[in-house]
N, CA, C and O atoms as CSV, one atom per row, in Angstrom:
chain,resi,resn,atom,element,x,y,z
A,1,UNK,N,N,-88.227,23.971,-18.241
A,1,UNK,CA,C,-87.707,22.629,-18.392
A,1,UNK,C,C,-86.244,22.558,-17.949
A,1,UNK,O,O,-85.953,21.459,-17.478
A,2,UNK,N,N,-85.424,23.298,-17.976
A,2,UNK,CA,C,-83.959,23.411,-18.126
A,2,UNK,C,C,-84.023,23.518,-16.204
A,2,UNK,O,O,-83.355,22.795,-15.464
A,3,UNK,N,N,-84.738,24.314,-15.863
A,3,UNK,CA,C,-85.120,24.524,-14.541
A,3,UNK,C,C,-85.228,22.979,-13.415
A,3,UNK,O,O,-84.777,22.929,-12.270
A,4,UNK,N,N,-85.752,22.153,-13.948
A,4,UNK,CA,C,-86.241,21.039,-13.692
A,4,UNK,C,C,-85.170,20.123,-13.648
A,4,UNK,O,O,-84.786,19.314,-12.804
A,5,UNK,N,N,-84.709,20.519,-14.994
A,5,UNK,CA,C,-83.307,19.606,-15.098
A,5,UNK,C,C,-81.897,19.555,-14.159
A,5,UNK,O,O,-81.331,18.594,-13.637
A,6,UNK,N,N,-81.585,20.940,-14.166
A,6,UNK,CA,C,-80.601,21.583,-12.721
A,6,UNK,C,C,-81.354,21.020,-11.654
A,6,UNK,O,O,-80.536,20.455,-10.928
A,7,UNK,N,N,-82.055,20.941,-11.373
A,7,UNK,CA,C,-82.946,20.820,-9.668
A,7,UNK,C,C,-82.521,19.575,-9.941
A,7,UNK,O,O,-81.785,19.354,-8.980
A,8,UNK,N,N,-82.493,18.311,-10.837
A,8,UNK,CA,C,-82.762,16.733,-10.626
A,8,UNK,C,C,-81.218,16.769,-10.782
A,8,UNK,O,O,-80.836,15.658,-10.413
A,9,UNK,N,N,-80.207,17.477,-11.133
A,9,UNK,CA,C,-78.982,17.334,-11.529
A,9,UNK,C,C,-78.741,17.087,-10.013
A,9,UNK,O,O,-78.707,15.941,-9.565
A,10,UNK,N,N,-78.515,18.588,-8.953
A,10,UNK,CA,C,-78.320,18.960,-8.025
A,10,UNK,C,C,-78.648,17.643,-7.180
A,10,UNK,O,O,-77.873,17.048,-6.431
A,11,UNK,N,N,-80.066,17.305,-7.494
A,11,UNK,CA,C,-80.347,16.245,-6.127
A,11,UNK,C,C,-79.578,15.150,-6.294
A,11,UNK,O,O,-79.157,14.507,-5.333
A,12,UNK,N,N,-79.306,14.818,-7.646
A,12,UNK,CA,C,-78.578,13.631,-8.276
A,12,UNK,C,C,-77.022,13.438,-7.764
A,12,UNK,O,O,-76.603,12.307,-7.517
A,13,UNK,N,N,-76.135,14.680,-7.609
A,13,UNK,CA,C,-75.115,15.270,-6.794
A,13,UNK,C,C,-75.312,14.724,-5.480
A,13,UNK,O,O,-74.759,13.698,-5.084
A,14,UNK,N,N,-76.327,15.615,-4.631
A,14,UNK,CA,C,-76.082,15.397,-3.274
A,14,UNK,C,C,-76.532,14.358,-3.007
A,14,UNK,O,O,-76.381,14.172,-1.799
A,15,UNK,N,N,-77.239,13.179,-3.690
A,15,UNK,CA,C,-77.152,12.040,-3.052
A,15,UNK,C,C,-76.154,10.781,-3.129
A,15,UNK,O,O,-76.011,9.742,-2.484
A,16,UNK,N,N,-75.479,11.442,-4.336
A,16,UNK,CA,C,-73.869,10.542,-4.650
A,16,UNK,C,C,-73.189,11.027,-3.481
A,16,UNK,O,O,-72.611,10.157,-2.830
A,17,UNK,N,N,-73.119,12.256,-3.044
A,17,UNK,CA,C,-72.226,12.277,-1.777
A,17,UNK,C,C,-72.369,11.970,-0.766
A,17,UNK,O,O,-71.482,11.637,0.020
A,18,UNK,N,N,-74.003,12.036,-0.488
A,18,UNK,CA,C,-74.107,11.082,0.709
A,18,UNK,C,C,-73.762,9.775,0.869
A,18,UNK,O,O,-73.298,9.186,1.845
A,19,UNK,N,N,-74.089,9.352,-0.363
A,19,UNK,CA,C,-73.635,7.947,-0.713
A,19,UNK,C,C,-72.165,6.899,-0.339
A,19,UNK,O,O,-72.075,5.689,-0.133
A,20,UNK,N,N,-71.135,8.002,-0.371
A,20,UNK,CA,C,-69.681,8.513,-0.265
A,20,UNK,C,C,-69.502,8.616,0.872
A,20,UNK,O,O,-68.631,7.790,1.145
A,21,UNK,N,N,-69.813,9.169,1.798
A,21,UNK,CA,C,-69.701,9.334,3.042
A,21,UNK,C,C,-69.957,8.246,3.905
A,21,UNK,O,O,-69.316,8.064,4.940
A,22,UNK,N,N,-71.239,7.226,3.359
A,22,UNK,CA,C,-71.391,6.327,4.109
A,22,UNK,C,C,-70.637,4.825,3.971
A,22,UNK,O,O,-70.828,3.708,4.452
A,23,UNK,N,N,-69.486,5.553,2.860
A,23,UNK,CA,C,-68.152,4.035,3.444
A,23,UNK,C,C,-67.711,4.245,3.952
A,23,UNK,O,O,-67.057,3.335,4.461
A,24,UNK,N,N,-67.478,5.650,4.478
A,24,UNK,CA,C,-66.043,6.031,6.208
A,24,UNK,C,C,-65.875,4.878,6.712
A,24,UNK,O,O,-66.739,4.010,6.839
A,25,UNK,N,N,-64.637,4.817,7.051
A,25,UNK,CA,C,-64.314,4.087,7.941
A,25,UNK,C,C,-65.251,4.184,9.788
A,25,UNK,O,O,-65.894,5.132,10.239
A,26,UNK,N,N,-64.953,2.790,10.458
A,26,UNK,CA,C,-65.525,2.797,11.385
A,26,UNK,C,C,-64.647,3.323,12.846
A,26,UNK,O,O,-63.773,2.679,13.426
A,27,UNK,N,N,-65.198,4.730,13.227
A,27,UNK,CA,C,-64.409,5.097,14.198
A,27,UNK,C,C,-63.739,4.547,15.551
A,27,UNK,O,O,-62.681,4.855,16.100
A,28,UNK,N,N,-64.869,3.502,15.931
A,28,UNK,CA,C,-64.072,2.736,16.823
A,28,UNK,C,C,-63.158,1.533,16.474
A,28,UNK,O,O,-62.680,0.952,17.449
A,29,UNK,N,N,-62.922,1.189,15.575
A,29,UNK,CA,C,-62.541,0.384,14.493
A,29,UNK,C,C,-60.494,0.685,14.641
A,29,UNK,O,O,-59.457,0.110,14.971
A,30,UNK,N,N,-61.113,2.224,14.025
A,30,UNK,CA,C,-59.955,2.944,13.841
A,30,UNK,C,C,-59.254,3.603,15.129
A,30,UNK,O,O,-58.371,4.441,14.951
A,31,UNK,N,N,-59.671,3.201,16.521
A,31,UNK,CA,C,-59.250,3.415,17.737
A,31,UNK,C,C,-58.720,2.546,18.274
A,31,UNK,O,O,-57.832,2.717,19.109
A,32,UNK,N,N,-59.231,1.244,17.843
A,32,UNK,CA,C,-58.911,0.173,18.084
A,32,UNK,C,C,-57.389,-0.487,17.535
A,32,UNK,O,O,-56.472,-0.903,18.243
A,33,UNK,N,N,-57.448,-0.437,16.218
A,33,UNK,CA,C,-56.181,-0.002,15.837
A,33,UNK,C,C,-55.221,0.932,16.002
A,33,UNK,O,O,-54.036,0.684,15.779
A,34,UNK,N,N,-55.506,1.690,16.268
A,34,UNK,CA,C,-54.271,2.740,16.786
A,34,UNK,C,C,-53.726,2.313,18.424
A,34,UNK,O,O,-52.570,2.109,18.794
A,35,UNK,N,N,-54.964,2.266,19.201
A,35,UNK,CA,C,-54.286,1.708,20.519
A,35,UNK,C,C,-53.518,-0.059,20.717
A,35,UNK,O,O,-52.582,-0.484,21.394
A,36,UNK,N,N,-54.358,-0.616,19.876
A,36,UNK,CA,C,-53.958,-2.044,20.267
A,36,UNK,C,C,-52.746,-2.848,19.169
A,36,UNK,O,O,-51.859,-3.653,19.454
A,37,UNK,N,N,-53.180,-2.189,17.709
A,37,UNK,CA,C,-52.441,-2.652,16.734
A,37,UNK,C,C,-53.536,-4.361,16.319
A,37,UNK,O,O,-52.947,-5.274,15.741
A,38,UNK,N,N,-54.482,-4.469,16.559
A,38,UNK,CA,C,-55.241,-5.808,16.643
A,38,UNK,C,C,-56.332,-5.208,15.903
A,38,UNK,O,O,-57.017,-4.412,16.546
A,39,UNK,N,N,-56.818,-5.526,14.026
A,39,UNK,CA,C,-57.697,-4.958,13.962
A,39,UNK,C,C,-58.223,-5.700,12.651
A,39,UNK,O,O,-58.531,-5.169,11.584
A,40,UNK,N,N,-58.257,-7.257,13.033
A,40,UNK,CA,C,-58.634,-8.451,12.137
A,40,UNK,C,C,-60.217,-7.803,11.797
A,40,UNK,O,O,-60.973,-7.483,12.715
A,41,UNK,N,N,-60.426,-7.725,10.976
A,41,UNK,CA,C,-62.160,-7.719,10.049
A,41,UNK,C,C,-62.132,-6.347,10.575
A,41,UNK,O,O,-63.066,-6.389,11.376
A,42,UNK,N,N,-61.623,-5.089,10.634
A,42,UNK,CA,C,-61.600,-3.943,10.619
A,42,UNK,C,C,-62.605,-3.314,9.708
A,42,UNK,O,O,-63.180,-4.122,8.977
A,43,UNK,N,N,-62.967,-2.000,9.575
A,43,UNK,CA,C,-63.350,-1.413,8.146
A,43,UNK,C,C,-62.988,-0.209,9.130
A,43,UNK,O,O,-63.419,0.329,10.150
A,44,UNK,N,N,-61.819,-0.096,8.113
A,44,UNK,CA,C,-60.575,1.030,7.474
A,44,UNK,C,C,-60.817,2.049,6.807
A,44,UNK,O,O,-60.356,3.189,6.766
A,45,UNK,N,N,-61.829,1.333,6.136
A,45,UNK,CA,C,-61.711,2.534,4.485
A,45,UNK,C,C,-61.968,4.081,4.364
A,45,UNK,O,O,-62.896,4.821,4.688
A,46,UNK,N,N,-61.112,4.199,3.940
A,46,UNK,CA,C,-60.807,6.201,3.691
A,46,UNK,C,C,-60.233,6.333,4.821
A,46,UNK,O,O,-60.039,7.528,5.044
A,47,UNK,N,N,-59.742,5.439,5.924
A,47,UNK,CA,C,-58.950,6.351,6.546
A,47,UNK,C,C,-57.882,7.077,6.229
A,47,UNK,O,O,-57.201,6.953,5.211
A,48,UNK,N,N,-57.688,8.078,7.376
A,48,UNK,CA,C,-56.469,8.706,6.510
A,48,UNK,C,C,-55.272,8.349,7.914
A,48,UNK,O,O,-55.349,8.880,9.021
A,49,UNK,N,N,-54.408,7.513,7.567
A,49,UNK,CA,C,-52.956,6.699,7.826
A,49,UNK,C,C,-51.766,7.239,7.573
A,49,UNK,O,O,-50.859,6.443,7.820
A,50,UNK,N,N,-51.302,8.567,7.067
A,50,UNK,CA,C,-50.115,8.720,6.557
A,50,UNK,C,C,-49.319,8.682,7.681
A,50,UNK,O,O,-49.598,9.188,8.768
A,51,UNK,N,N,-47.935,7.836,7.284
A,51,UNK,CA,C,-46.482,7.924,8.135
A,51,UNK,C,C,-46.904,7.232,9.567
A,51,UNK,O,O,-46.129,7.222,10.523
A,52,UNK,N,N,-48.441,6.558,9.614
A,52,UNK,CA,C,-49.162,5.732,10.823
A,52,UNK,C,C,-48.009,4.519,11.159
A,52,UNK,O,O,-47.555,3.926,10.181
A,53,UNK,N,N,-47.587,4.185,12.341
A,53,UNK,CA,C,-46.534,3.046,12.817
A,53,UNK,C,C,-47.652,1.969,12.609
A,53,UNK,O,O,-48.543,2.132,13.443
A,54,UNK,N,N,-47.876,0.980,11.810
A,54,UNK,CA,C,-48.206,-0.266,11.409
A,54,UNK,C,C,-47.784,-1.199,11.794
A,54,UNK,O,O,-48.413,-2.226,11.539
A,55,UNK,N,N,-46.552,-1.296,12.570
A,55,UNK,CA,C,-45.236,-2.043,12.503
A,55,UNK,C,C,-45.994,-3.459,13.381
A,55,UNK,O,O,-46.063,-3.231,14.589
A,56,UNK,N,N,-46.517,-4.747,12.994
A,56,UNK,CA,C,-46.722,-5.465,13.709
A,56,UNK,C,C,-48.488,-5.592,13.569
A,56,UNK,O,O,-49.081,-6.669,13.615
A,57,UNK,N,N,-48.868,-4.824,13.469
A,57,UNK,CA,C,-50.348,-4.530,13.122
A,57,UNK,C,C,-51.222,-6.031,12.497
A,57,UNK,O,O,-50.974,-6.542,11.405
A,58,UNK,N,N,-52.200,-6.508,13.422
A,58,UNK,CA,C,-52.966,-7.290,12.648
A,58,UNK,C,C,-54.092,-6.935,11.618
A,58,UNK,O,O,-55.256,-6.653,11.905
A,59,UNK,N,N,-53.588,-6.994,10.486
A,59,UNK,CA,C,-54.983,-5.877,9.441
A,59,UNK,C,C,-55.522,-7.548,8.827
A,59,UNK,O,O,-55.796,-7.612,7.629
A,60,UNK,N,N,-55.614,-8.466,9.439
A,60,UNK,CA,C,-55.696,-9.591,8.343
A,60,UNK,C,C,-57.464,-9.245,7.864
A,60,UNK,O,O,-57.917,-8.357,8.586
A,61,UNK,N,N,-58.093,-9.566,7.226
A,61,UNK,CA,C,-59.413,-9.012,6.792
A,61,UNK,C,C,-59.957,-8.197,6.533
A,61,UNK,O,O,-61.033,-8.307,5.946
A,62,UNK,N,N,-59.310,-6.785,6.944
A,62,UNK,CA,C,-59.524,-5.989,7.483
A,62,UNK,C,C,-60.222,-4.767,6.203
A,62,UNK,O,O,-59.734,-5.145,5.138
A,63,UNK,N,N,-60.958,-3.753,5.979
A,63,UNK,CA,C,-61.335,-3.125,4.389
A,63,UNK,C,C,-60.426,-1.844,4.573
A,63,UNK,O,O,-60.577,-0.933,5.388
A,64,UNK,N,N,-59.259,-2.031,3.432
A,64,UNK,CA,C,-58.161,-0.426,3.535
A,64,UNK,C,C,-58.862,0.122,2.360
A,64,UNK,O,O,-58.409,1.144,1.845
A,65,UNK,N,N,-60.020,-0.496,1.828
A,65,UNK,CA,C,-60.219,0.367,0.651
A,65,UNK,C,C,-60.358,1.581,0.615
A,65,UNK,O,O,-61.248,1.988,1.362
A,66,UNK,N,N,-59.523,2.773,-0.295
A,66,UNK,CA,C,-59.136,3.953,-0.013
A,66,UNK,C,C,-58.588,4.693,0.862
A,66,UNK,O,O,-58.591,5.924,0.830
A,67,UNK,N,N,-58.017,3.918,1.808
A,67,UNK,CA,C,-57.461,4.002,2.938
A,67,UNK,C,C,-56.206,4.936,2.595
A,67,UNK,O,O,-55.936,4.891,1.395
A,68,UNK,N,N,-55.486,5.656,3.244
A,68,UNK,CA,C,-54.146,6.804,2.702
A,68,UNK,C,C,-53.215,6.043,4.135
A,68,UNK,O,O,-53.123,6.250,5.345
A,69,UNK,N,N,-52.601,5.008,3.050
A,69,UNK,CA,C,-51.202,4.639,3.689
A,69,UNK,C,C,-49.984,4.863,3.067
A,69,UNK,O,O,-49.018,4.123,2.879
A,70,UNK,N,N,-50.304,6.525,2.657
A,70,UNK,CA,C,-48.721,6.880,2.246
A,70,UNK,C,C,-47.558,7.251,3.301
A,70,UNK,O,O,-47.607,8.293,3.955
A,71,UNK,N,N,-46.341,6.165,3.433
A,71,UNK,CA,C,-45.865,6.838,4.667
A,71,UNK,C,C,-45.581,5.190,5.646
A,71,UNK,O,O,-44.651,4.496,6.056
A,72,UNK,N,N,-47.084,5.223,5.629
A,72,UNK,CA,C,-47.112,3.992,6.985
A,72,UNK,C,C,-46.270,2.957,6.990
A,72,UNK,O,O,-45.957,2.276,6.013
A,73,UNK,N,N,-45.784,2.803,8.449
A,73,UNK,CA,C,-44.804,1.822,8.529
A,73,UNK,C,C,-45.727,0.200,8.750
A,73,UNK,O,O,-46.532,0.019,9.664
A,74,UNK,N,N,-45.339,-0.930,7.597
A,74,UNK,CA,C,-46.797,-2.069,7.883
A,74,UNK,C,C,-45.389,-3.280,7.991
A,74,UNK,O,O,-45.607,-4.403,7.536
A,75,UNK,N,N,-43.894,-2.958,8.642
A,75,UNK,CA,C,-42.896,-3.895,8.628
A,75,UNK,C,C,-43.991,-5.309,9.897
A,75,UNK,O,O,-44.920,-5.235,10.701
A,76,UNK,N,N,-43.326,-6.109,9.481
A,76,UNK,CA,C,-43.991,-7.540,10.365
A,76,UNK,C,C,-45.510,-7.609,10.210
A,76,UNK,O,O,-46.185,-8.518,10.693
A,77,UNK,N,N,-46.062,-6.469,9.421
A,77,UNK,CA,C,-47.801,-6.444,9.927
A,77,UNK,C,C,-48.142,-7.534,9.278
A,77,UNK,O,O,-47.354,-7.889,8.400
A,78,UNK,N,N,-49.308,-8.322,9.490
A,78,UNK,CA,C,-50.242,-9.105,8.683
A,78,UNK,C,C,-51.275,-8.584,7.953
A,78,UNK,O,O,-52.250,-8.005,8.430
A,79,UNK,N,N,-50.995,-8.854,6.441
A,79,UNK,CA,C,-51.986,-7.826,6.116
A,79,UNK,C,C,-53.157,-8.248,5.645
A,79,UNK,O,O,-53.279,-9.361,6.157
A,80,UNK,N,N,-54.106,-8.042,4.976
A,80,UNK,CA,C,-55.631,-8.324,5.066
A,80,UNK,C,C,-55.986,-9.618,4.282
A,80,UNK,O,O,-56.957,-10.318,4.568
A,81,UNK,N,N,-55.222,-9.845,3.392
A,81,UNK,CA,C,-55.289,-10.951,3.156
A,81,UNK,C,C,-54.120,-12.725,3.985
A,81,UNK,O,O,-53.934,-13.862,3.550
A,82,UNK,N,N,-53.747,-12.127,5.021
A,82,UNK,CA,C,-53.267,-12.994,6.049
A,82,UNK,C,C,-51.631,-13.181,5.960
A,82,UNK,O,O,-50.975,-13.805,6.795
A,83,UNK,N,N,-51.037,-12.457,4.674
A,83,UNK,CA,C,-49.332,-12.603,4.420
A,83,UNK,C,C,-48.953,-11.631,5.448
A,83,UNK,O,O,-49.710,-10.909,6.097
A,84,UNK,N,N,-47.413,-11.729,5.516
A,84,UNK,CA,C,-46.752,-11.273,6.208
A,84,UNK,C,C,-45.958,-10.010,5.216
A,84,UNK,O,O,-45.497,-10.294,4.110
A,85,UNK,N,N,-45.882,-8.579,5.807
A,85,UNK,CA,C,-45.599,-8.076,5.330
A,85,UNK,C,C,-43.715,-8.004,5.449
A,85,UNK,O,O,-43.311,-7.538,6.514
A,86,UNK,N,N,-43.047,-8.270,4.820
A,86,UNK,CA,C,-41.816,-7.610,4.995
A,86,UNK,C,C,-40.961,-6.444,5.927
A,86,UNK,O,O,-41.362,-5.284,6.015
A,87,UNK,N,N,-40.032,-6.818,6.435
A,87,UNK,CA,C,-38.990,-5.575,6.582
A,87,UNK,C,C,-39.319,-4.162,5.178
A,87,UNK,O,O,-39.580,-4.061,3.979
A,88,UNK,N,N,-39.088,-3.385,6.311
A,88,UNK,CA,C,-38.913,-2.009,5.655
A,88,UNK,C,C,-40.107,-2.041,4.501
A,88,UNK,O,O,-39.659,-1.489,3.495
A,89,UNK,N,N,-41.257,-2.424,4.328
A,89,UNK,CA,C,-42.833,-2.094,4.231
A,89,UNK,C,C,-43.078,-0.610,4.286
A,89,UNK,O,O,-42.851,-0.087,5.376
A,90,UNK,N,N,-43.539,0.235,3.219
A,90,UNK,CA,C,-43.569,1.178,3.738
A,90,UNK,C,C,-44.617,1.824,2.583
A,90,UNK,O,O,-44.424,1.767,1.369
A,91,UNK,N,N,-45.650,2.384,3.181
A,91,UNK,CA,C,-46.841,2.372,2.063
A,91,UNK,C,C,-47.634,1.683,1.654
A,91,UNK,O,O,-48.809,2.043,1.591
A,92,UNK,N,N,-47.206,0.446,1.242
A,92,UNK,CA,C,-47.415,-0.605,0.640
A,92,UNK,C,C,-46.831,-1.705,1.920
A,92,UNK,O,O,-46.021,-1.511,2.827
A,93,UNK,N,N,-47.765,-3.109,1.470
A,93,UNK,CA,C,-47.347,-4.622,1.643
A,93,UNK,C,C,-46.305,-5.330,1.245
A,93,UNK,O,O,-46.813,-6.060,0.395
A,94,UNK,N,N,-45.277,-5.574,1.293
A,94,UNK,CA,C,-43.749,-5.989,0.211
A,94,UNK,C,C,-43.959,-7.338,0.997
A,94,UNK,O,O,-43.760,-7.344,2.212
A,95,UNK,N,N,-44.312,-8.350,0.414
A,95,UNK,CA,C,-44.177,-9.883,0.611
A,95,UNK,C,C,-43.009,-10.544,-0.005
A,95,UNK,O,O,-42.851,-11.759,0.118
């Protein structure tokens, strides 16, 4: 019985992680933004952004959920909900 139980644990595991994996962000998404800075209705999420130049960046819609913008510069960007981010923005949105 205990046998049974580990085995349903285990599967119970690896399908939460698959699960996990399938919010990645969208790779061309995230190319798109890096080359153009234009990346209205994006999906972002989990990217990893640190110290990324933002500066001007259209993120208006865009999903940063879990996104790693420690670092990133988001001065002038528009951010996902359509405000304007502030001078010296950094990490964070400062409206």
């Amino acid at each position: 019985m205990k046998k049974i139980a580990l085995v349903s644990l285990a599967l119970v595991i690896s399908v939460g992680a698959g699960l996990g994996a399938a919010s990645a962000f969208d790779k061309e998404d995230l190319e798109k933004m890096k080359t153009t800075k234009e990346c209205a209705g994006c999906d972002l999420s989990y990217a990893e952004l640190p110290s990324a130049d933002l500066s001007g960046a259209d993120l208006s819609g865009a999903n940063l959920s879990g996104a790693d913008l420690s670092g990133a510069n988001l001065t002038d960007a528009t951010w996902i909900d359509g405000s304007w981010c502030r001078q010296g923005s950094t990490g964070r949105c400062s409206r």
